[in-house]
C-alpha positions in Angstrom: -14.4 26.3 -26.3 -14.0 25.9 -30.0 -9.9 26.8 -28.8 -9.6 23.3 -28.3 -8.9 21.4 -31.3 -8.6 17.8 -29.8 -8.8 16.1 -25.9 -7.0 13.0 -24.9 -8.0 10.7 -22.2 -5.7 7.8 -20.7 -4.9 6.0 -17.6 -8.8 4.3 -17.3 -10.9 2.5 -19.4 -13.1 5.4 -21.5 -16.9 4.2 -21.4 -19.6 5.4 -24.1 -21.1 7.7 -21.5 -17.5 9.5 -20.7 -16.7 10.2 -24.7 -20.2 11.5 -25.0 -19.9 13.4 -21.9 -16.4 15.2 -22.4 -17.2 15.9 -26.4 -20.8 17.7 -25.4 -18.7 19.6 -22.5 -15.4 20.8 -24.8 -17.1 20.5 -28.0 -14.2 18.8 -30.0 -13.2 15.1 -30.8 -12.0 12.9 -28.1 -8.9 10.6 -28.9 -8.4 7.8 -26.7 -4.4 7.1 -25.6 -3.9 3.8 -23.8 -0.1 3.3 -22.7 2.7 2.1 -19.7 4.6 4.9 -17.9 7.3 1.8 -18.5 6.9 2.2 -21.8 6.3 -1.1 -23.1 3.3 -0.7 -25.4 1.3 2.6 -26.8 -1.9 2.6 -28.7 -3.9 5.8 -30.0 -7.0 6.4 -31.6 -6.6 8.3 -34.7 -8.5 10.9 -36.7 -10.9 8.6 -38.5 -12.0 7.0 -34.9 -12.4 3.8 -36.5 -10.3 2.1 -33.5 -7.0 2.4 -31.9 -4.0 1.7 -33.5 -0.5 -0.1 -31.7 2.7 2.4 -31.9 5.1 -0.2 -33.3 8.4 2.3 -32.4 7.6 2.1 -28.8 7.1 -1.8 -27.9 6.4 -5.0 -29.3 2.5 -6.4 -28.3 1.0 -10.1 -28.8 -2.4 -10.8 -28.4 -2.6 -14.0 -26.8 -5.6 -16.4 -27.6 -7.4 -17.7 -24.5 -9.8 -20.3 -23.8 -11.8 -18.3 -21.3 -12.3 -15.1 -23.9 -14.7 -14.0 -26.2 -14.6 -13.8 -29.6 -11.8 -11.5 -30.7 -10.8 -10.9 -27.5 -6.7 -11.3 -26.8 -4.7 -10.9 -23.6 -2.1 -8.2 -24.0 1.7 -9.5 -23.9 4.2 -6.7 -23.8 7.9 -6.1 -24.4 9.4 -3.1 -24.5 12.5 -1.7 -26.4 12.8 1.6 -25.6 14.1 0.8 -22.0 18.0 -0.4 -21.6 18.2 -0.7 -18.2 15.3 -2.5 -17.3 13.5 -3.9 -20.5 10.1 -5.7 -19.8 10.3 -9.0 -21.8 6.9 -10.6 -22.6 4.9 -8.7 -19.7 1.7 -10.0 -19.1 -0.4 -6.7 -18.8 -3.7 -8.2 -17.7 -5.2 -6.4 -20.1 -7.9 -7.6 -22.6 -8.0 -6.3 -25.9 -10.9 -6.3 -28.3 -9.4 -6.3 -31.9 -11.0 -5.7 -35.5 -10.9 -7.4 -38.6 -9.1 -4.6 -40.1 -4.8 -3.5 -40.4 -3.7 -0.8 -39.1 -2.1 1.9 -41.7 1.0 0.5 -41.9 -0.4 -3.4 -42.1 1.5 -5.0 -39.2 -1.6 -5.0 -36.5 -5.1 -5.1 -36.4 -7.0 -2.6 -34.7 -8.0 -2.1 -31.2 -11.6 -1.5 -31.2 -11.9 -1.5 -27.5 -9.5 -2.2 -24.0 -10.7 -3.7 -21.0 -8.1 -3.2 -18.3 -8.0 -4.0 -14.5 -9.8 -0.7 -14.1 -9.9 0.1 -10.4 -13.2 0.9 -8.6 -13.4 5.1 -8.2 -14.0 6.9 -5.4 -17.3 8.5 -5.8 -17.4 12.3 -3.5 -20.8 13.0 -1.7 -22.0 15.2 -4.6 -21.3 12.3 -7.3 -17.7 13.0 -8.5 -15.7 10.6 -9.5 -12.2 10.9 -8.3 -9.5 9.5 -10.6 -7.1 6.6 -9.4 -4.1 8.0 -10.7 -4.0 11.0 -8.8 -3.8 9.2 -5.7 -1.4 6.6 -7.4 1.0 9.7 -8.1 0.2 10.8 -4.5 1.2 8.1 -3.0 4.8 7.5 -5.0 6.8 9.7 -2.7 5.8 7.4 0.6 9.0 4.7 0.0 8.3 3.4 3.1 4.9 2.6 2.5 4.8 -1.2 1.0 1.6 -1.5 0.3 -1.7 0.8 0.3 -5.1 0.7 -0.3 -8.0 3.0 -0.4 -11.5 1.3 0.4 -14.7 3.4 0.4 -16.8 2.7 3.3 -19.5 5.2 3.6 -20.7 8.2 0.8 -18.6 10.5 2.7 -15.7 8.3 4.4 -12.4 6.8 2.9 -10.6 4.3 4.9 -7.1 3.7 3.6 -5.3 0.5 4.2 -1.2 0.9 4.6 1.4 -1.6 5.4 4.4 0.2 6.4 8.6 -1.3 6.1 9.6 -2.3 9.3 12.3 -0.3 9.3 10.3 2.6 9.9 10.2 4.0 13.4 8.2 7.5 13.2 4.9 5.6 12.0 3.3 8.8 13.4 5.1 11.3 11.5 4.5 8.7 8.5 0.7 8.9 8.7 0.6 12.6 9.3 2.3 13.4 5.9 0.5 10.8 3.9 -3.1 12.1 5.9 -1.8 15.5 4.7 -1.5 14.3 1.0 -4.4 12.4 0.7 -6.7 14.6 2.2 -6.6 17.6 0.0 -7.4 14.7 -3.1 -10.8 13.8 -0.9 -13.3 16.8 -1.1 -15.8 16.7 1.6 -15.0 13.3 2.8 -13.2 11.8 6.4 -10.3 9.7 5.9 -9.4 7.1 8.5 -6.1 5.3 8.3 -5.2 1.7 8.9 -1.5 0.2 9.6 -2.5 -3.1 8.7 -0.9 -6.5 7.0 -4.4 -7.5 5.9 -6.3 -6.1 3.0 -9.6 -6.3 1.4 -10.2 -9.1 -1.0 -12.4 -8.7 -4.0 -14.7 -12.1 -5.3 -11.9 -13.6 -7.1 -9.6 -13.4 -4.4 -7.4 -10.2 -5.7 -6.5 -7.3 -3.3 -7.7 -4.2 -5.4 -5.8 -0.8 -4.8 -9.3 0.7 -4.6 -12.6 -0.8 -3.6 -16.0 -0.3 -2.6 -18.2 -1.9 0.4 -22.0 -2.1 0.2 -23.0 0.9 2.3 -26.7 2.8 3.0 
């Protein structure tokens, strides 16, 4: 494949293993893009790989110092200023955000050498794929009248998604029919029951993951 000059991943945390995995596959170097579909904030490794660096003309970050973080480590505070309508002012992300010692090329940030986000827990296929979040994020943006959803792996080959459904909504069953039509081509090999339900899965800390994993076989 030495047609590809470059490959960009985004929307999840990029481990070792990935990088290594997708550069011996395409043959090419990886660049890292971590960003909001808002936008508020946009940072992108560049050619020397020495660390990710903030684009300044799409938002304004702070790294906040906290107590309960590592060395170098900063929660991400974002404001955006490319959006109007409905600016984001001092978002808390959730994001932490390993920085270097070293500026950026234009000396107004230091580098990112590493992002650890609220990645969500992947659904893993019968055969060992890993199915990316975001397609069933982007999935599941037409269903307005779904409130609330989660997808919760159960078994190797079985999906049980969570929904809680607007009140307004009479046809729950022509509802659930379209969304099990959606969903289902995204789940190779796998059942998928759904649940109309108020009351979701809880992780250790208390938080109500989008997708999660129970102990099975």
């Amino acid at each position: 494949l030495s047609f590809i000059k470059g490959t960009f991943t985004a929307s999840e945390i990029l481990l070792p293993s990935e990088r290594a995995n997708i550069e011996k596959t395409f043959g090419s170097s990886l660049y890292d893009w971590y960003g909001m579909s808002e936008p508020s904030v946009i940072v992108t490794e560049g050619t020397d790989h020495c660390g990710m660096e903030v684009n300044w003309e799409s938002g304004y970050p702070e790294f906040l110092i906290d107590s309960i973080l590592g060395e170098n480590q900063h929660r991400l505070v974002a404001t955006s200023i490319q959006n109007p309508v409905m600016p984001f002012i001092r978002y808390d992300t959730g994001d932490i955000l390993l920085l270097g010692e070293s500026l950026d090329e234009a000396g107004m940030y230091p580098r990112v050498q590493s992002i650890r986000g609220r990645r969500d827990d992947v659904i893993v296929t019968p055969a060992g794929g890993r199915l990316p979040s975001v397609n069933f994020y982007l999935a599941m943006e037409a269903f307005t009248d779904v409130l609330r959803f989660q997808f919760v792996q159960t078994a190797q080959d079985r999906i049980q998604l969570n929904l809680a459904i607007r009140s307004s909504v009479h046809d729950i069953a022509s509802l659930l029919s379209s969304v099990r039509e959606v969903v289902v081509r995204r789940l190779p090999n796998m059942a998928l029951d759904i649940q109309v339900t108020d009351s979701f899965h809880r992780s250790d800390n208390g938080k109500i993951p989008t997708f999660a994993k129970l102990k099975y076989g």
